[in-house]
C-alpha positions in Angstrom: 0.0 0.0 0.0 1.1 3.3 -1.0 1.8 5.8 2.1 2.3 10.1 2.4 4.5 11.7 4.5 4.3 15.0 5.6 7.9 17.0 5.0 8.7 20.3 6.1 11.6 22.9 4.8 11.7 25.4 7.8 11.0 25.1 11.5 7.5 27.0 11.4 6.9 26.5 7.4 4.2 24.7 5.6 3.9 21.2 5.6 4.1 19.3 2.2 2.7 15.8 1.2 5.3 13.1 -0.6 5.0 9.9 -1.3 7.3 7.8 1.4 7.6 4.6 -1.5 9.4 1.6 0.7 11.4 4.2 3.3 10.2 3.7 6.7 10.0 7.3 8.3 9.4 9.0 11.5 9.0 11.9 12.6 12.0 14.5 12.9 13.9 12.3 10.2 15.9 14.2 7.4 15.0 13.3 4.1 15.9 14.0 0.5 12.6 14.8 -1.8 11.9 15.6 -5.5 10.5 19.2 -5.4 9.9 21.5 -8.5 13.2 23.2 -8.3 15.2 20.2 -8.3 16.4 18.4 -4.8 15.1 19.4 -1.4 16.5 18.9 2.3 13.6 18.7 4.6 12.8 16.9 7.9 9.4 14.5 8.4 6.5 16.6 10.7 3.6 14.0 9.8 4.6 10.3 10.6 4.1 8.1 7.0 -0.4 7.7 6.5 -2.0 5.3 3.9 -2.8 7.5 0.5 -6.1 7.6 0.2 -7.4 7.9 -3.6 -6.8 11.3 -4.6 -9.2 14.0 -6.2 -9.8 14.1 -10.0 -7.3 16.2 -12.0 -5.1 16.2 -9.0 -0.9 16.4 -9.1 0.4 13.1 -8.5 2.6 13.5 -5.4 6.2 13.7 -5.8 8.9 11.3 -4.1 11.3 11.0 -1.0 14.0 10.5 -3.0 16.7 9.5 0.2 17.2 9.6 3.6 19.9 12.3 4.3 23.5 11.2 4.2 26.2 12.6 6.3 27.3 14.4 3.0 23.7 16.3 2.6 24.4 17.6 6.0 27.6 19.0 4.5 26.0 20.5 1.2 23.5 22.3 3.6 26.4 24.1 5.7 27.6 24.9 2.6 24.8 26.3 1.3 24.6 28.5 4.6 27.5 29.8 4.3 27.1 31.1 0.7 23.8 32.8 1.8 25.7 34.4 4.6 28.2 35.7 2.0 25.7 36.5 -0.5 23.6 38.7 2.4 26.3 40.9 3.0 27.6 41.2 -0.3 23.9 42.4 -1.1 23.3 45.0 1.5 26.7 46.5 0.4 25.1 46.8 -3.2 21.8 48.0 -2.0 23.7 50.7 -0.2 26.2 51.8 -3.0 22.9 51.9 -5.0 20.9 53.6 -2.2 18.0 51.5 -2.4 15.1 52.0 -0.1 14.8 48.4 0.9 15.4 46.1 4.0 17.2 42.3 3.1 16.2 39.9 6.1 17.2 36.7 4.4 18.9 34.4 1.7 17.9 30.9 0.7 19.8 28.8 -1.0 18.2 26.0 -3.3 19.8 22.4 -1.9 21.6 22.2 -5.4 22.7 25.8 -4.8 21.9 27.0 -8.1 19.7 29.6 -6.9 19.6 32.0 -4.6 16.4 34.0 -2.9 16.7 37.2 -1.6 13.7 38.5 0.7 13.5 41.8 1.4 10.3 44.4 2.6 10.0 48.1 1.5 7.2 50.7 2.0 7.0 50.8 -2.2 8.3 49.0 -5.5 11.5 49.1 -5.8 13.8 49.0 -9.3 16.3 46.3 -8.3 17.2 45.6 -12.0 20.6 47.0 -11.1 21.1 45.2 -7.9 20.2 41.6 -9.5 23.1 41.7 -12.4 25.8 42.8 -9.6 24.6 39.9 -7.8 24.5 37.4 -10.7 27.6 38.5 -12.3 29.2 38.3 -8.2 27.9 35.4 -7.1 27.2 33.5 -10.7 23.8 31.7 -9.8 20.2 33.0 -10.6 18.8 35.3 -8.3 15.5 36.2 -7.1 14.3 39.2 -5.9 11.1 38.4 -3.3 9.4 41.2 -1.9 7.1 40.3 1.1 5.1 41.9 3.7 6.6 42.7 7.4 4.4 39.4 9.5 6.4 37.4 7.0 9.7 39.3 7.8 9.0 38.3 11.6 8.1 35.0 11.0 11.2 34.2 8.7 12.9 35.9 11.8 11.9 34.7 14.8 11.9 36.3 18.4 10.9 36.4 21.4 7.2 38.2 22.3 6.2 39.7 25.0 5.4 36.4 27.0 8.7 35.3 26.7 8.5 32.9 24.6 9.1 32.3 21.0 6.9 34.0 18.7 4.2 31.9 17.4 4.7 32.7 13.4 8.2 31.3 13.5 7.2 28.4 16.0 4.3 26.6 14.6 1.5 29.4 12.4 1.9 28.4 9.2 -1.1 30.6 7.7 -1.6 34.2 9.1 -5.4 34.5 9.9 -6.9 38.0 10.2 -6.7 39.7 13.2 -8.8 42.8 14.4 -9.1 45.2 17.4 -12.3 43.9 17.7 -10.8 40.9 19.2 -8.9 42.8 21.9 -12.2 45.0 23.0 -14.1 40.9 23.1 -11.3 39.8 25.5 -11.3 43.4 27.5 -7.6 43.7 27.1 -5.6 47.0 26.8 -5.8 48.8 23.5 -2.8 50.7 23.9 -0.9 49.8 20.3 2.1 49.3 22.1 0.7 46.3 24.1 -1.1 44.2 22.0 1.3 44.6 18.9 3.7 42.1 18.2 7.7 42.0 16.9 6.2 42.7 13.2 3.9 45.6 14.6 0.8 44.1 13.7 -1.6 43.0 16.3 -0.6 39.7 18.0 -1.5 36.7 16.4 -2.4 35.5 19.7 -5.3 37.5 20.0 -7.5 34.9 18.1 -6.8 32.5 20.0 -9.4 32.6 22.5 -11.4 34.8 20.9 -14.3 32.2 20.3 -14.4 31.6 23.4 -15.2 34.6 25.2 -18.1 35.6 22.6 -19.5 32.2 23.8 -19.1 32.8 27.2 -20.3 36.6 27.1 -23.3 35.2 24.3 -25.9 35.5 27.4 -24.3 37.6 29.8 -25.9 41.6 29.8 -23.6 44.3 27.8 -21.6 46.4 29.6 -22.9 49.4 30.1 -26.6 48.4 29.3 -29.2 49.0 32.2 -31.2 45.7 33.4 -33.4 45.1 35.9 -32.4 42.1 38.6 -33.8 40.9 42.0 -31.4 42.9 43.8 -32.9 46.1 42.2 -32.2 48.4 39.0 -28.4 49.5 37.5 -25.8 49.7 35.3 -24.0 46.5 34.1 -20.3 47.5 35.3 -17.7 44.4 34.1 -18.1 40.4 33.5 -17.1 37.6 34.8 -16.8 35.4 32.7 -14.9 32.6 34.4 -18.5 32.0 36.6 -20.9 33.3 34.3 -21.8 36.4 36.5 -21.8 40.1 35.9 -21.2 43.4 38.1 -24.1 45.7 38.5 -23.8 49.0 39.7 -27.6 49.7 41.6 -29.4 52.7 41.6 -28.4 53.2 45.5 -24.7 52.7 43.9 -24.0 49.6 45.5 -21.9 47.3 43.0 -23.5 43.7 43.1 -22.5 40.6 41.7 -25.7 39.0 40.1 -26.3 35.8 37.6 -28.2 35.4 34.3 -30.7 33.8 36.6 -31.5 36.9 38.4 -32.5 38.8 35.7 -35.8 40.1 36.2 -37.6 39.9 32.4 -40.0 42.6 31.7 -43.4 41.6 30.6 -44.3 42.8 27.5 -47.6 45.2 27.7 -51.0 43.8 26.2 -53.0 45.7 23.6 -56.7 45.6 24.4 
């Protein structure tokens, strides 16, 4: 029976399907695969599955090709240390040429014949120039990749504010979108400063539990909104959440702590 294995390129990147053939894989091995631009060096993140029948009109999946050798190991340093040479080499160029653009990173193909610069700027920028000092320096095709600053961060890495990695670079491999509304849901801060992450975007973090305080404020008053409760009349002051209750501030101003179950429903007035 035929089996997929799941192979990654980079410690937070996506995950790819291959067909495993006869190797028997686990995960965090290093394997060889046939990718579109020629050879790839990735490492196993989804243990070996049965292949189901695939869709109509669907690529057939391409191969593992090898497990890793100790000399793969070797071409990879290599390659590391060429896009450590060809960084710097660039951001010289890009400042004799005085372009307004920030390189973050260089990726080497496994075969090494081509290298990918990624860079972020607040425009387009004409880096015709830049590319033929590059290839006529460094004598493999170049790309120029242009990407936004959440990618920057991610290809980065850090630390966040909780003092742990950030989550791009650790395990996100698709940004979702992410809106103040979230922060106002979860009644944090919305001072920019503290819910922005490395990238200066808001926190990927914040949709994490987002869900789950709109189910858990679904029946609970507004803030703000005056009910009416058997402990009296007032103002619906803060939630929480954690026992269903709410804070009411009473007519008398007393602050109360009162449940869903002590709201007093008003009965609606007859016609006739």
């Amino acid at each position: 029976m035929k089996k997929k294995v799941g192979v990654r390129f980079k410690p937070a990147g996506k995950v790819y399907d291959f067909e495993c053939g006869a190797f028997v894989l686990d995960r965090g091995d290093h394997v060889i695969v046939e990718t579109e631009q020629g050879l790839g060096f990735g490492t196993v993140a989804v243990p070996p599955v049965p292949l189901t029948k695939p869709p109509r009109n669907a690529k057939p999946l391409k191969k593992v090709f090898r497990l890793a050798s100790p000399k793969d190991f070797e071409q990879r340093e290599k390659n590391r240390r060429k896009e450590k040479f060809a960084h710097n080499y660039c951001l010289s160029c890009i400042a004799r040429l005085k372009l307004k653009m920030n390189l973050f990173a260089v990726e080497s193909t496994f075969d090494a014949s081509k290298l990918t610069f990624f860079f972020t700027a607040d425009g387009r920028v004409d880096f015709r120039q830049l590319v033929k000092m590059l290839v006529k320096k460094l004598g493999v095709k170049v790309e120029m990749r242009q990407v936004g600053i959440r990618n920057q961060a991610k290809m980065c890495g850090g630390l966040g504010r909780c003092g742990r990695e950030i989550c791009c670079s650790q395990f996100i491999e698709k940004f979702s979108p992410v809106s103040i509304r979230m922060a106002k849901e979860q009644g944090l801060s919305l001072n920019p400063t503290k819910i922005s992450g490395q990238c200066g975007r808001l926190m990927c973090c914040l949709t994490y539990e987002f869900e789950t305080y709109k189910e858990l404020k679904a029946d609970l008053p507004k803030i703000g909104k005056t009910i009416r409760t058997v402990h009296g009349q007032g103002r619906v002051l803060r939630h929480n959440l954690r026992d269903r209750r709410f804070v009411i501030r009473l007519t008398s101003g007393q602050e109360t702590e009162a449940a869903i179950k002590d709201i007093v429903k008003e009965r609606k007035k007859s016609n006739g």
